[in-house]
N, C-alpha and C positions, 0 to 999 in steps of 0.2 A: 848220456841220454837225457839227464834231468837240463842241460841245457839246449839239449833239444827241443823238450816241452817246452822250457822257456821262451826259447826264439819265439814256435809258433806260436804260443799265446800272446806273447809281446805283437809279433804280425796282426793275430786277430784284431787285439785292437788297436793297432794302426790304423788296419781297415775300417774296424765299427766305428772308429772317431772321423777320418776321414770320407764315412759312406754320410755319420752326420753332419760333417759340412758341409757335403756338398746336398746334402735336403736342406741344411737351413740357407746355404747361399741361393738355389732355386726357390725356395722358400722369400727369401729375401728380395730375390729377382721381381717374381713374380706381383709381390708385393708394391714394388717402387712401379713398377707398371701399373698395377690398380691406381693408388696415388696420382699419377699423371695423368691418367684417364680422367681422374676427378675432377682433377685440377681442370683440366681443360673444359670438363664439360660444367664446372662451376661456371668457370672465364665464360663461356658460352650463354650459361643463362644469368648472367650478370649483366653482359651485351647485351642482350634482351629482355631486362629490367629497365637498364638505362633506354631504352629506346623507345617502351613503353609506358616511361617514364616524363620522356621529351613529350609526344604524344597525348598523354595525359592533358600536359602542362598547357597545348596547345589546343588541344579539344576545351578546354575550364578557360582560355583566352577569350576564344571565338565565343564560346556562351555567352561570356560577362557582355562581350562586345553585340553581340542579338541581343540580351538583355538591355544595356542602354538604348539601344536603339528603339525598343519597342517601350524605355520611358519615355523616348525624344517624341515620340509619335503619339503616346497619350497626353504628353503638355501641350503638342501641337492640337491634336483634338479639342481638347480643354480649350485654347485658345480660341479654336477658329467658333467653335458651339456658342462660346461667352458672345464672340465677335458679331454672328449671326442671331443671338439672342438680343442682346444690344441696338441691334440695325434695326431687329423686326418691333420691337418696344419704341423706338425711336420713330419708325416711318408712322407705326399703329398711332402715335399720341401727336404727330405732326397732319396726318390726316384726320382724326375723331374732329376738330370742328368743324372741318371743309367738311364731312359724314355730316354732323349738327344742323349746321346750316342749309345744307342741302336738302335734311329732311323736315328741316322746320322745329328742330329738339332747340326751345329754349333754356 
């Protein structure tokens, strides 16, 4: 009889040992799917780092590139003002005698 009890309790935990392997291997399962899940949806927004990233790079391009542009066109300005200033100083002091003489300004 007493190895009666034996067996069964020996069975029992058989059972109790293999009921907890097989919670820790679903257990585990379960697990390494979470994991992958992450993983991929890390990969995912990595992929959409980097590409907001390119993006970036190429929006701070095109600025720099309006940016010079709109120095190129105030040197241009600057120029042309100087050039026009220049011209108007020039005709003004090439005419004041022809003006002089015309009105009789000794």
């Amino acid at each position: 009889m007493s190895d009666q009890k034996e067996d069964v309790r020996g069975d029992r935990s058989y059972a109790e040992v293999r009921e907890w392997l097989v919670r820790i291997d679903a257990n585990q399962t379960h697990q390494t799917q979470l994991l992958e899940s992450l993983n991929a949806r890390a990969e995912k927004a990595l992929d959409k780092a980097d590409i907001a990233e390119d993006k970036a790079y190429e929006a701070l391009r095109i600025a720099k590139r309006a940016d010079q542009r709109i120095d190129e066109r105030e040197r241009e300005e600057k120029v042309r003002t100087r050039w026009l200033l220049g011209l108007v100083v020039t005709v003004m002091v090439a005419t004041l005698p022809i003006i002089a003489k015309f009105y009789g300004v000794d």
